[in-house]
N, C-alpha and C positions, 0 to 999 in steps of 0.2 A: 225709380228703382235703378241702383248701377247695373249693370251687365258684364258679364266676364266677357273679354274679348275676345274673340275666334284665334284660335292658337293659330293660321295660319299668314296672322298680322304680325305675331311677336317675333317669328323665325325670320334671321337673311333668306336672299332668296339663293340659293346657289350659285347659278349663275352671275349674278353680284359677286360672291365669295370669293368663286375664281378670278375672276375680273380684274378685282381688287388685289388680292394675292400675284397677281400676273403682276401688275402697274409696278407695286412696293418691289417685289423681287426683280425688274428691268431696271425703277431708280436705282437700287441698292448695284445694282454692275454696272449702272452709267459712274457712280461717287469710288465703285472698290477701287480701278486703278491709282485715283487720285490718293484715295488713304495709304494706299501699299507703298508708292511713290513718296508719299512722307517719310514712312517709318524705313526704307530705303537710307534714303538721305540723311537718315538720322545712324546707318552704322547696322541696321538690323538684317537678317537675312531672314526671305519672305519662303515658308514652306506652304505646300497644298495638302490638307490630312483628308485621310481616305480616298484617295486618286482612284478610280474605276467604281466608284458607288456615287448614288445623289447627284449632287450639283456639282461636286469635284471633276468636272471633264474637258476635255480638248479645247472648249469657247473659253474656259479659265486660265487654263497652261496660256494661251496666245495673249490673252487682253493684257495677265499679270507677269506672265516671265518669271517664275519661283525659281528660286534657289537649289529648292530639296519637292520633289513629289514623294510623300509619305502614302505607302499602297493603301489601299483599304483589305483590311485583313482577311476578310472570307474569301475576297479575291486571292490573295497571297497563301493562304492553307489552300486552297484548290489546286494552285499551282506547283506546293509542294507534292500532290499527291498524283502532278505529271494529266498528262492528255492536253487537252487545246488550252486551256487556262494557262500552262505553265510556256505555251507558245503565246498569248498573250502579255502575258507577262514579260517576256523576253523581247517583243517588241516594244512595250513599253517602256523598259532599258534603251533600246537601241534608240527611239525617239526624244527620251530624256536626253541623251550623250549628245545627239544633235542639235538638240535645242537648250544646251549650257544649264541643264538641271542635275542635280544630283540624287539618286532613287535612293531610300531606307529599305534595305534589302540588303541581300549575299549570292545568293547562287547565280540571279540573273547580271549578274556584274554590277550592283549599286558599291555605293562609296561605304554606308553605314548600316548600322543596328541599333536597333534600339527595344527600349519597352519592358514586357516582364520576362524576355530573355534573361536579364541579370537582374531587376529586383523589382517590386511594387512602390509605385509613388508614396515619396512622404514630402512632407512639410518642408521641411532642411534640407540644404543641399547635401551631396555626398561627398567625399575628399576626390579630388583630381584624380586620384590613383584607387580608387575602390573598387573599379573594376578589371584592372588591368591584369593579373593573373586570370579571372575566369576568358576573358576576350581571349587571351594569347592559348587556352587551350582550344577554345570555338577554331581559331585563328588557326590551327596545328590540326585538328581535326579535318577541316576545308580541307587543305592544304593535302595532307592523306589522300583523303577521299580523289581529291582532279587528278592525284600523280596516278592515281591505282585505274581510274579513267582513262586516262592517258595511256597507262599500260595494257589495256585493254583495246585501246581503237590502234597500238601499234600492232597487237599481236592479229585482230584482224588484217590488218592492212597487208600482212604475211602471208596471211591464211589467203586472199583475194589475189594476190603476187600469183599462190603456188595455182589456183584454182586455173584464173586468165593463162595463165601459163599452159597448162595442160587442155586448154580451152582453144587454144586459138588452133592451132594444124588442125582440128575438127571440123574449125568454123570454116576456114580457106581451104578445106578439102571439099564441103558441104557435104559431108558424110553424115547419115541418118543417126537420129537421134538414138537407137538402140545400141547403134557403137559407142557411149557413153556411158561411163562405170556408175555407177550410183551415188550419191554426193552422200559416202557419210560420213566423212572427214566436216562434212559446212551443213549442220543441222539448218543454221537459219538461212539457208537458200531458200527464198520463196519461187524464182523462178529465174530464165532466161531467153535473153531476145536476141534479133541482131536491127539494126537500124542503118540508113545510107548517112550521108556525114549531115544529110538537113533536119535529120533527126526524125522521119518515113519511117514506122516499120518494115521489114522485108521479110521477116517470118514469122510467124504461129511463137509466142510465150512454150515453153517448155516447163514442166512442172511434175516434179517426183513426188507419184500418186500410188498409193496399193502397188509400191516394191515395182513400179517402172515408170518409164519418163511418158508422160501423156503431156498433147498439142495442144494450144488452144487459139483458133484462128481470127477468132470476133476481133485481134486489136493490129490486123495486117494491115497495112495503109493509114495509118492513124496516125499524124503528125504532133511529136510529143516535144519539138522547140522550143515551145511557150513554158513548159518545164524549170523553175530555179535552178538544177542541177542542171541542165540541158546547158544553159549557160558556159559555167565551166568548161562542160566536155569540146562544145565547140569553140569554143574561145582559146584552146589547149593547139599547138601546131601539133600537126598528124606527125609528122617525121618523128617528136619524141618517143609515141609511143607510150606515154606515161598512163599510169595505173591515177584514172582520179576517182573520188570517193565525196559523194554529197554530205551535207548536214539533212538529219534525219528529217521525215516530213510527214504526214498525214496523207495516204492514199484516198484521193475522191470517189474511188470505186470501191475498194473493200473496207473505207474505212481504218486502216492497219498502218501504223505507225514505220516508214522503212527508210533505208537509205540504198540509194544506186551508184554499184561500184560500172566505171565503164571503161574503155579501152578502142583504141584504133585497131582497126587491123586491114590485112588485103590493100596495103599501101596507103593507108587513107581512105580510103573508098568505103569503106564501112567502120560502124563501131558493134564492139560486143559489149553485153551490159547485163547487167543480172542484180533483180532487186533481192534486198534483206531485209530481214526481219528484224525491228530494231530491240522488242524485249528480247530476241533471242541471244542479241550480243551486249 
């Protein structure tokens, strides 16, 4: 009489699966350079599609050297809609530029665009010129959009002029925080500090709470050098005096997206500094 076989003779066994799936996919990246390295030589330029998903990552950009990293697009819609993805993504720019790739992108400063921005794959090529009226509006709209940016982080950079201005005889008086008018000319003042030029706290955060200025002491003595902005401010000669202004960051403590405007004052010996609220400008 035959016998059916024990169905746990017919199945791989897993751990085989992987095993094997591991091997094939290590051969397959020992032979890629070699193929890409053909078609190279042959006049072709080598893209990565979907850069930041799968297998498209950092071990590939190094081994192959691409021409173009093509984002992976849920990557790329996350980052249109802002928070850490779109800081992501901007570094992924900045690494690309370094590393002689070109990103398919726009906001994060890539070269190109592409996809069902202008139309759905067909068979036949398109004429040379099929897109160039819709591109030159995208192209006009950008373009709008950074100048109106642009007039926007001027007319802060005003508003921060007039603020540090009326800021500083305060700060080198070391008069009490109630001698202080109310910020409501700079909604998105989140707060104010003062720091010694190593970048030390040396007072209590200041923070207009329920229609007066309240102290908050927990971050006196906390050394905030290691700071990206911090950079700047002291890399700046004190004698100018100048008004500097970070690129926006992600606070580790509240989480809240800011930028810190800061200033010398008291000879050098100190800086004044007051963080913003970035959606609020």
């Amino acid at each position: 009489m035959l016998q059916r076989p024990a169905l746990g003779n017919l199945a791989p066994q897993p751990a085989q699966v992987d095993e094997h799936q591991q091997r094939h996919q290590a051969g397959a990246s020992q032979r890629l350079p070699g193929v890409v390295a053909h078609y190279r030589n042959a006049g072709a330029r080598i893209a990565i599609d979907d850069f930041g998903a799968g297998y498209s990552q950092l071990d590939r950009v190094l081994a192959l050297q691409p021409d173009i990293l093509k984002l992976d697009m849920r990557l790329f819609q996350a980052a249109a809609r802002g928070g850490p993805s779109g800081e992501v993504v901007k570094a992924l720019a900045q690494m690309a530029e370094k590393t002689g790739c070109w990103i398919i992108a726009l906001e994060c400063g890539a070269r190109y665009v592409q996809g069902y921005l202008f139309a759905a794959p067909e068979l036949a090529f398109y004429r040379s010129d099929a897109f160039v009226k819709r591109f030159a509006q995208l192209r006009d709209r950008y373009v709008q959009h950074k100048l109106a940016e642009r007039a926007r982080l001027m007319s802060l950079r005003q508003q921060l002029n007039g603020l540090m201005g009326g800021l500083k005889d305060w700060a080198e008086a070391g008069a009490a925080p109630s001698s202080l008018p109310p910020p409501d000319a700079y909604p998105w003042l989140l707060r104010l500090y003062q720091c010694d030029r190593h970048g030390t706290q040396l007072t209590p955060n200041l923070e207009w709470r329920e229609h007066a200025w309240r102290d908050d002491s927990r971050y006196v003595g906390h050394n905030w050098s290691w700071r990206p902005y911090f950079y700047q401010l002291l890399a700046e000669d004190w004698e100018e005096r100048r008004l500097i202004l970070s690129n926006t960051y992600r606070d580790a403590t509240s989480n809240q997206y800011c930028l810190t405007a800061g200033q010398f004052i008291d000879n050098g010996r100190r800086l004044l500094l007051a963080d913003i609220d970035a959606a609020g400008v």
